[in-house]
C-alpha positions, -999 to 999 in steps of 0.1 A, spaced: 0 0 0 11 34 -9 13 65 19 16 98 14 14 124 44 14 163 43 31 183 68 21 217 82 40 238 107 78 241 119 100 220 113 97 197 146 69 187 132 84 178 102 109 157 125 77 139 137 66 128 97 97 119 92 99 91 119 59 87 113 73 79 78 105 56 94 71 33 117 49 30 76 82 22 57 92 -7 82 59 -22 78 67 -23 42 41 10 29 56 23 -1 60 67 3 43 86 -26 54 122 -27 24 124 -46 -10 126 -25 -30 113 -51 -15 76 -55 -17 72 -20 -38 42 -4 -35 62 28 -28 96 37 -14 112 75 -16 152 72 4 162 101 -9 189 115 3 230 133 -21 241 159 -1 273 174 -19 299 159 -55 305 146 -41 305 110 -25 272 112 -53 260 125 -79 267 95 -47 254 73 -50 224 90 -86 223 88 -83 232 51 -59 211 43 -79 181 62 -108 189 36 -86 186 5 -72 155 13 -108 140 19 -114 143 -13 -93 120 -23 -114 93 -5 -145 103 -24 -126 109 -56 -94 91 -57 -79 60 -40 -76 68 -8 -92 40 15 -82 62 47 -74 94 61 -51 99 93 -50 132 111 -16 135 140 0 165 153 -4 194 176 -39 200 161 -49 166 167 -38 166 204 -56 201 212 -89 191 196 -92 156 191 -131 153 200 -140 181 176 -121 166 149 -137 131 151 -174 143 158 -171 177 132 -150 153 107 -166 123 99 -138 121 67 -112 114 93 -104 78 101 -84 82 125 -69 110 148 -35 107 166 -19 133 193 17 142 202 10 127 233 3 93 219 31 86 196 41 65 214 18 43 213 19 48 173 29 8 165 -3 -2 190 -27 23 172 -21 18 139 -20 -22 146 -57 -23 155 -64 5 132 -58 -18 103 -71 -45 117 -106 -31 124 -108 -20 93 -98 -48 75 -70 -26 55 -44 -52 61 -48 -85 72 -26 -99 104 -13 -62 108 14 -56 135 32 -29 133 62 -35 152 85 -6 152 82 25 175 87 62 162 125 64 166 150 93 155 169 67 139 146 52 120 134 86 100 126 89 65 146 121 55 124 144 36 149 170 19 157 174 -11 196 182 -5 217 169 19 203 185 50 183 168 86 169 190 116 180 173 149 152 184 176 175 177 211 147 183 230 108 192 234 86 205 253 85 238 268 90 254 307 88 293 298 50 293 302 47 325 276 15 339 283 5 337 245 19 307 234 -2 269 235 29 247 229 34 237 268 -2 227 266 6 201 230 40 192 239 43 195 278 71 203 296 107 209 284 125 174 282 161 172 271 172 142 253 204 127 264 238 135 242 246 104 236 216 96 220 215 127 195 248 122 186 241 89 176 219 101 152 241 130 138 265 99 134 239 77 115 227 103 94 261 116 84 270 82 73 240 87 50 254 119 32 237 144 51 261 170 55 239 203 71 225 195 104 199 222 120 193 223 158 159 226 167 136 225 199 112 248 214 138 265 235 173 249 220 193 270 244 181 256 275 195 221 263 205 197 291 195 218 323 172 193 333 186 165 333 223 172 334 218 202 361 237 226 332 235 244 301 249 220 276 245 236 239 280 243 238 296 208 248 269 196 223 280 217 195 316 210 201 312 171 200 294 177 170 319 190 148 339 163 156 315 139 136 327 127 102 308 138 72 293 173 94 293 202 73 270 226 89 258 228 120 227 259 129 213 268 153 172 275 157 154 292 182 180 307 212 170 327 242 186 354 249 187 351 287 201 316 281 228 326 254 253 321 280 294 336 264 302 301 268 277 295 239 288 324 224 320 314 227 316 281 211 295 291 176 325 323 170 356 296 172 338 262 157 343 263 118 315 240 112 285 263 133 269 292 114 276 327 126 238 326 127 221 333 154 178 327 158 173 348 190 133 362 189 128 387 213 90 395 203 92 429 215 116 458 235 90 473 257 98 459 292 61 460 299 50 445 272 76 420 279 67 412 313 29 408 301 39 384 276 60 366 305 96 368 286 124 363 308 143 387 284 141 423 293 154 455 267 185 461 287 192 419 285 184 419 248 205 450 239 236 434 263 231 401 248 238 412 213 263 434 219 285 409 231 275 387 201 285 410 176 317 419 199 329 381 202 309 371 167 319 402 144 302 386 115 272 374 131 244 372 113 209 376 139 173 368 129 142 380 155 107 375 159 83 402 170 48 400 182 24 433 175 -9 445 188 -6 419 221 -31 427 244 -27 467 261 4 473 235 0 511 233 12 536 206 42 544 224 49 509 236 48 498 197 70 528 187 93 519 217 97 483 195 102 502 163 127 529 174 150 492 191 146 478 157 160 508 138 189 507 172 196 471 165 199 463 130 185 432 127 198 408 95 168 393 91 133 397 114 102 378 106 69 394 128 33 381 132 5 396 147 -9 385 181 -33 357 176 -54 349 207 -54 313 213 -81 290 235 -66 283 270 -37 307 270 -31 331 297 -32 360 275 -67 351 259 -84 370 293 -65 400 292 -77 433 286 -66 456 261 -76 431 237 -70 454 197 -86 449 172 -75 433 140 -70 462 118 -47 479 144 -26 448 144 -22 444 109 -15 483 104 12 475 128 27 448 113 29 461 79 45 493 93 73 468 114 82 452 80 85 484 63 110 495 95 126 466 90 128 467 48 157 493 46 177 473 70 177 443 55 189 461 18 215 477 42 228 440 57 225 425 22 246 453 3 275 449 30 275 414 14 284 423 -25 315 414 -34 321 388 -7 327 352 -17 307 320 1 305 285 -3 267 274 -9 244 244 -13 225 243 -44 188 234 -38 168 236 -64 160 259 -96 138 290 -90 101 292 -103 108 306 -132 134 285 -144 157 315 -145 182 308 -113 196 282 -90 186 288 -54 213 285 -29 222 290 7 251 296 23 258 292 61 246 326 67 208 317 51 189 295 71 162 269 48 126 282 48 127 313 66 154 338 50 160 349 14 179 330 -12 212 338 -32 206 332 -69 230 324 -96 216 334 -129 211 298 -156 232 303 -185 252 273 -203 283 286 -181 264 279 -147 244 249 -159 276 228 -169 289 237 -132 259 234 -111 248 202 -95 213 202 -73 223 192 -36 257 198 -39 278 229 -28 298 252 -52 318 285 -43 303 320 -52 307 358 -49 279 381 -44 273 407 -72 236 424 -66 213 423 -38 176 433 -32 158 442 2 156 402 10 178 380 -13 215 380 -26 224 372 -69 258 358 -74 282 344 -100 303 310 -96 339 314 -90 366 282 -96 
């Protein structure tokens, strides 16, 4: 039988439907890319925010289509979606077959065994092997893996659901994550992203210590490791150890993911950050005094509850101060069950989005700034693919993170195309920028 499964969200849960993927492919499924061959289809679902939830619910709809108009004998829903609102999806859904929480993967090989069963989809059906880190079916393209060393989440942000999907923060042991860096460098995966809810805080529960940096430098030592990023730091974490570690190891990207979500110290505290304005601004200056060619990403919340005019144009003005690479910004969403969903001062959705578009346009000059420091300096990248038009090969270098930044193009021409291999990495200098991506010609 064929399986095909869609994923929605961040990449942890793309970690998840990867090792969803690893449990069908040792039961002998065959994995269709394409949804439409497939006997049975898992959509993976986001349920952070109230747009990734009508995705999910969207996308839940398309695919049962495919059981009333295509081959599909049965559709699975998992994921953070499926663990916040299980009942509604099974009584409001009767196209769903079957619906599967991050709290019960792992009981995934005990599930889908009587799943099959009951419904006569396979006959004598055990599924025998658990979800397992090394047993993932790596979904990329190009030579890269995310390696999620922990989940979970302790900081209890008054906005944020994730502690209520993925519980508390649970570090997993070193040993066991760089057994899979190990495995999967044997593999040919050469770029390895770090991801977790709160990567920084990696190992203080069970090892009574900050441990990103002993991580990153056992890492490196790993065969085959190319690249090594890191996603999602807190700044109150970011310890000069850390620091320390990702200016002197060759193999970790001067890139540093460190959302602050906003620089008014009341606002902050109402969002229960355990970053304040004078912590962010000391933070980054020692980055950029010990990491000179650091590159930082943010994240910035507007129009949370009681955010005033001033307190918003407190943000702005620290933005313009700062001098962010890249900064990515959403609106505040008010989510069931979450702290914030009581307070007062709630704005209304016009004022948010007149915010938000103004923070990007702050933020627009900036990045055209950042990238025009860049021209005429030369980078080793990883070909992924060709752009839309079939004009360019899209790259990255160690200073663009997959998904969420910009792209550096080289321009398809019979010169490029004899050079150019997708998924492998090939040396380039910058020539022209824009406000968000880089264009650049191959050097020997």
């Amino acid at each position: 039988m064929n399986i095909g499964l869609v994923t929605l969200g961040c990449t942890k849960n793309q970690v998840d439907s990867e090792m969803i993927l690893g449990v069908f492919k040792s039961q002998g499924f065959n994995i269709v890319n394409q949804v439409e061959e497939a006997d049975i289809i898992v959509v993976n679902t986001c349920g952070f925010i109230e747009s990734a939830k009508q995705e999910a619910i969207d996308t839940i709809f398309e695919m049962a289509e495919y059981k009333e108009y295509g081959i599909c004998r049965a559709l699975i829903v998992t994921g953070c979606l499926a663990k916040r609102y299980k009942a509604d999806i099974l009584r409001l859904m009767p196209e769903v077959d079957l619906c599967i929480g991050v709290d019960e993967y792992d009981r995934l090989p005990e599930i889908l065994s009587e799943f099959f069963s009951q419904n006569k989809l396979l006959d004598q059906c055990k599924f025998s092997h658990k979800l397992d880190f090394n047993n993932r079916v790596i979904s990329s393209n190009y030579p890269l893996a995310y390696i999620r060393i922990s989940d979970g989440c302790d900081n209890r942000c008054s906005y944020c659901a994730i502690p209520m999907i993925r519980g508390a923060f649970k570090s997993r042991k070193m040993e066991d994550i760089l057994q899979e860096v190990e495995g999967l460098a044997q593999k040919g995966i050469k770029e390895f992203c770090i991801i977790s809810q709160d990567t920084s805080k990696y190992g203080l529960d069970i090892y009574g210590e900050l441990k990103l940096a002993e991580l990153l430098e056992k890492m490196a030592k790993i065969e085959g490791v190319k690249w090594i990023r890191i996603l999602y730091m807190y700044l109150f974490e970011t310890t000069d150890e850390l620091i320390e570690e990702m200016g002197k190891n060759k193999k970790v990207c001067s890139y540093f993911d460190i959302p602050i979500q906003h620089l008014n110290d009341e606002m902050l505290r109402s969002m229960n950050r355990h970053d304040n304005k004078k912590l962010i601004y000391d933070r980054i200056a020692k980055i950029r005094e010990i990491v000179p060619d650091a590159i930082l990403r943010t994240t910035c919340i507007v129009g949370f509850p009681g955010e005033t005019e001033e307190q918003y144009n407190e943000l702005l003005e620290g933005i313009k101060e700062l001098q962010f690479d890249r900064l990515g910004a959403f609106s505040y969403s008010r989510e069931d069950d979450t702290e914030s969903y009581d307070f007062d001062g709630q704005l209304e959705d016009d004022v948010k989005e007149a915010r938000l578009e103004k923070l990007f346009e702050t933020q627009r000059p900036i990045s055209l700034a950042k990238n025009k420091e860049r021209i005429g300096k030369e980078y080793e990248v990883i070909v992924e693919d060709v752009s839309e038009d079939d004009e360019y090969f899209s790259c990255r270098s160690m200073l663009e993170a997959p998904d969420v930044d910009g792209r550096i193009y080289i321009k398809i021409d019979k010169e490029s195309a004899a050079k150019v291999i997708i998924g492998e990495y090939i040396n380039v200098k910058i020539i022209d920028c824009n406000d968000y991506d880089l264009f650049a010609e191959i050097i020997d």
